[in-house]
N, C-alpha and C positions, 0 to 999 in steps of 0.2 A: 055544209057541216064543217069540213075542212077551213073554208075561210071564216066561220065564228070559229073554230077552236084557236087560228092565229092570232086571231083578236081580243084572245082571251088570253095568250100568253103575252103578246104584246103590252097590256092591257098591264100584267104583272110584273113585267118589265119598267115599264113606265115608272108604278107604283116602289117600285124595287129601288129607281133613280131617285128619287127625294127621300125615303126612309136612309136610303143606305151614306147618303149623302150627307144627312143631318147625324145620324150615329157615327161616321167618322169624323167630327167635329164637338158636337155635342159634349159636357162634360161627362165626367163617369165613363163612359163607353168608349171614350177616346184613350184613355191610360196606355200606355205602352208596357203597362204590367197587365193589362186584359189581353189575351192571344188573339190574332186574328181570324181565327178559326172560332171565336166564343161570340168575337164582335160581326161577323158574317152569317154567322148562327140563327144572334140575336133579330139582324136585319132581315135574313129568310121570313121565319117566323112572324114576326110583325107584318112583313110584306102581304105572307097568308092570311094572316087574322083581318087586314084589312082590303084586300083585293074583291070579295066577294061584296062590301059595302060599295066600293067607287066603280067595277066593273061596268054599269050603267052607264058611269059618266063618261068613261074613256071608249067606248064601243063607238060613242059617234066620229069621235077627234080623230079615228086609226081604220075606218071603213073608208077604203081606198085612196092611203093615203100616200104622196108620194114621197121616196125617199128621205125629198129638202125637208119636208114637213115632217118625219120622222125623228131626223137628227135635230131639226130646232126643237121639238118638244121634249126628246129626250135632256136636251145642252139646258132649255129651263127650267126644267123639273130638277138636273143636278146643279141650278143655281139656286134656287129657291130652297131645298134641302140644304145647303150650303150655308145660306142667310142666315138660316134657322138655328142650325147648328155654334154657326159662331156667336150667333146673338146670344147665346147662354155661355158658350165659353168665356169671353168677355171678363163675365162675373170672376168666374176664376182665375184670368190674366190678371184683374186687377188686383184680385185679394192676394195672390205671388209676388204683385212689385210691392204691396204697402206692407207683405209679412216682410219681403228682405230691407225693405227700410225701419221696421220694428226691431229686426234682427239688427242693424247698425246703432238702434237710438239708447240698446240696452249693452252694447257690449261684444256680440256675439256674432258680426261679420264675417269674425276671420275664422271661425270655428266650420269646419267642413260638415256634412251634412249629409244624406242617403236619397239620392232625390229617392221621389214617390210616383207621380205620377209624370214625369218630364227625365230626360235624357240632361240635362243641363246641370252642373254643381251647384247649390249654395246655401245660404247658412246653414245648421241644424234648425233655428228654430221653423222656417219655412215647408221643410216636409212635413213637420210634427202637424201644422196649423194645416194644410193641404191633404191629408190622410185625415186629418180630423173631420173637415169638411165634406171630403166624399162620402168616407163613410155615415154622415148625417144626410147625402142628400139620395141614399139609399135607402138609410132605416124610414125617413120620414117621408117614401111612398113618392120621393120630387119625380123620378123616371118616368112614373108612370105619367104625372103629369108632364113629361116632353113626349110621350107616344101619344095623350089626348091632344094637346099642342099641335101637331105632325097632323092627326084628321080634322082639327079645326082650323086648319091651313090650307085647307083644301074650299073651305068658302070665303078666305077672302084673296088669293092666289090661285086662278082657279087652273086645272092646266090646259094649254094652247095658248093663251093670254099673255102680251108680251109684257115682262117684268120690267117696269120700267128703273133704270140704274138709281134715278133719284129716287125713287120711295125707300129700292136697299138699302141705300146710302145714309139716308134718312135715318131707317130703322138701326144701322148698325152704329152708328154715333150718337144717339139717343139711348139705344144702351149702354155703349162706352160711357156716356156721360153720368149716366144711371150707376153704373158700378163703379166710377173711381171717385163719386159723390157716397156713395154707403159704405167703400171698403175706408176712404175718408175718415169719416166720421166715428166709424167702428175704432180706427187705428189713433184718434186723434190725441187719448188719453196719453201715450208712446211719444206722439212728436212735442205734447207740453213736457212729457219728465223730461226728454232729451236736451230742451232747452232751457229747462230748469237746471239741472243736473251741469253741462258744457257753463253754464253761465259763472255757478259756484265752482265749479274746479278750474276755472279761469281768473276770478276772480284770487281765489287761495293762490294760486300761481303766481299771479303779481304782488301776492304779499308775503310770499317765501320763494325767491326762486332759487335759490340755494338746492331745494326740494326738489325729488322728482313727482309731483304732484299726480300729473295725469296717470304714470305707470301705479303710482300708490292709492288711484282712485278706483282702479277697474275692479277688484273685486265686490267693491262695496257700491257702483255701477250697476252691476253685473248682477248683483242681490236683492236692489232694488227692484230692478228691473223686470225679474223671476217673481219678485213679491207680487209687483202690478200684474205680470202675466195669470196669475194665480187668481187674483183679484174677479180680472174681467175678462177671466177666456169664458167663462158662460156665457158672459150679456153678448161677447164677439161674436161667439156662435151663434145665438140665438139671434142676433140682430144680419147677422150676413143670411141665415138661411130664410127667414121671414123676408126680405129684398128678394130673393132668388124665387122664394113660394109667387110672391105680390106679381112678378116677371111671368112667372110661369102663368099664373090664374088669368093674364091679361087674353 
């Protein structure tokens, strides 16, 4: 009795290294405005709701098992959690570098900014676009789809199995590629004004340069720019979170 009930906290243990692993990485759950006591909560919790489905699986892996084989299943289950995690942050590295390059192509570089969900300074328009996004991949139910994720990772990852580096590898540059091909495409209306926009005030430049052209450009830059933002921050959204959904449903 005694050696099943270790087996059964082990067992939750296990289960505890890949959830806990993937929700500090994972987007949303990883904020550093979420307290670590909300985000440790959250990973308990999930741990329990799904312990009593895998319990079966993990009873054979952990009946007399010896230490080495302990600490390797624990070390890949917190890589494998790990994968998973970053394979969705990703999405949100990318859409940060192509907002503070949107933030440059309208004007608004040098304008400081409140981070949101990062320790790091930069533009205003970045947090705006980043707070925007989370809270869209909360109302629209995405979380839950990373906790279904997390137990449908469990048949093709299974654990004891050794994780080979190339498939992670695989997987996590295949999303990179995936998310700064959508955040792309989302942002691309941004890098045509900017070289519309640099072209003509260059051009005017060489035919007044008496003028200070560039300083006399930026508000009307800057209006532009706020115009297109206005424009196509629906379709942005809606096109960044649909790539994030199509990820997640994989």
């Amino acid at each position: 009795m005694i050696a099943g009930l270790t087996d059964t906290v082990l067992a939750t243990f296990i289960v505890f290294c890949r959830i806990g692993a993937c929700l500090m990485l994972v987007p949303g759950f990883s904020s550093v405005n979420v307290p670590p006591q909300v985000r440790l909560f959250v990973a308990v919790v999930t741990t329990f709701a799904l312990t009593p489905l895998l319990v079966t699986m993990l009873r054979p892996l952990l009946a007399d098992a010896s230490p080495f084989r302990l600490a390797f299943l624990i070390g890949s289950e917190l890589l494998v959690g790990s994968v998973i995690g970053l394979a969705g942050r990703v999405f949100f590295l990318a859409l940060q570098t192509m907002s503070t390059m949107m933030a440059g192509a309208i004007g608004m570089s040098n304008i400081p900014g409140t981070p949101v969900g990062d320790t790091d300074p930069a533009p205003a328009l970045v947090p705006l676009i980043m707070a925007a996004v989370t809270t869209l991949f909360f109302m629209t139910d995405q979380h839950w789809q990373v906790l279904r994720g997390l137990m449908n990772s469990y048949d093709v990852w299974h654990p004891g199995n050794r994780l080979e580096g190339n498939l992670a590898l695989m997987q996590l540059v295949n999303r990179l590629a995936e998310a700064f091909v959508l955040t792309l495409r989302i942002t691309s209306p941004f890098i045509v004004y900017s070289v519309i926009v640099n072209l003509a005030v260059g051009l005017i430049n060489k035919l007044t340069p008496t003028i200070p052209v560039y300083f006399i450009s930026i508000p009307f830059v800057m209006f532009g720019g706020f115009l297109l933002l206005y424009l196509t921050s629906d379709e942005l959204l809606t096109q960044f979170m649909l790539g994030l959904s199509s990820w997640l449903a994989e």
